[in-house]
N, C-alpha and C positions, 0 to 999 in steps of 0.2 A: 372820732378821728384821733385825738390823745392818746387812745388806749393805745388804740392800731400802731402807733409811731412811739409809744415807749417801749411795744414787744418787738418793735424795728431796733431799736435801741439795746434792748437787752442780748438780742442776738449778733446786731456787731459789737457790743460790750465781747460777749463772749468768742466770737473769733479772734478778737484783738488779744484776748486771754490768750488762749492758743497758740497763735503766732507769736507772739513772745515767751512760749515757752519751749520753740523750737529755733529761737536766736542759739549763736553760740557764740564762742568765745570774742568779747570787741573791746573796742578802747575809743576814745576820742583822739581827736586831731585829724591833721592834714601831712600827707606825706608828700616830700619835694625834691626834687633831685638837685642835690648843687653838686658844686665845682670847685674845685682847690685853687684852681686858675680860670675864672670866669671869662677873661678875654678871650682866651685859647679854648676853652673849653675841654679842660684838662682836667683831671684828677676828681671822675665822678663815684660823688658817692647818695646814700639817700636819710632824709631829716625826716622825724616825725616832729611836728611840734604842735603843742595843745595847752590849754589853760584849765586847772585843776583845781579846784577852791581858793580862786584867785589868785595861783599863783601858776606862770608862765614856764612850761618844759619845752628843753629840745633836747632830743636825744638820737645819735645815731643809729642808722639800719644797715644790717648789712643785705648785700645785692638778693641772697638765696633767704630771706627774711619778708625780704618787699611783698611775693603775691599774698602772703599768709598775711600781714599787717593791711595791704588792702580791703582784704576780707574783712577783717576785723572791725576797721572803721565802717564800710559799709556795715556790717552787722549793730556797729551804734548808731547810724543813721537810723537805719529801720526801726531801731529799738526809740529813737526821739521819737520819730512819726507815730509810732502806734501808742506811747505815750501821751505825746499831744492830741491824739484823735480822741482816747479814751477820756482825755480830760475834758474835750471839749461834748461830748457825746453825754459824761454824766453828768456834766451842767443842765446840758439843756435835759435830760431825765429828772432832773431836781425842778427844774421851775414846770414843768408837764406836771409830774407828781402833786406839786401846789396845786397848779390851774384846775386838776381835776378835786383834788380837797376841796376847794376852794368851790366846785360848781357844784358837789355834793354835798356840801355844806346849803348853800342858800336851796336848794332843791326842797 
């Protein structure tokens, strides 16, 4: 069953390969629409802001900027997830690799 589930492993190892090699262009943050006059609901424009080796950006976008910076950010979502998947995936590939050492050893 180890075996079976580390070659489970290696082959989502390697999609996750794949799929982040067909991310494109992204950045971090969150983009937000404010207001020059928040009461009234005036003077809109759009914020990205992100934190960057602990340090805090905001920086303006302009309107005809916005779908392309959405994109973007989603494209570092994806690129976290399939990061965090791959991490957690070769963990458990490491301690399987053990367990099986480990059972071919007392063998």
């Amino acid at each position: 069953m180890s075996k079976k589930r580390m070659g489970q492993i290696e082959r989502r190892i390697a999609r996750i390969k794949e799929a982040l090699g067909q991310i494109g262009p992204m950045r971090p943050g969150s983009l937000t629409r404010q207001y020059r006059n928040p009461k009234q609901r005036v003077g809109a424009y759009w914020q990205i802001s992100y934190t960057r080796q602990m340090k805090s950006h905001t920086e303006y976008v302009r309107s005809e900027w916005e779908p392309d910076i959405r994109k973007q950010i989603a494209n570092y979502k994806q690129f976290t997830c399939l990061v965090e998947q791959w991490i957690n995936l070769g963990i458990e590939h490491s301690k399987l690799r053990m367990q099986i050492a480990k059972q071919e050893k007392s063998e």
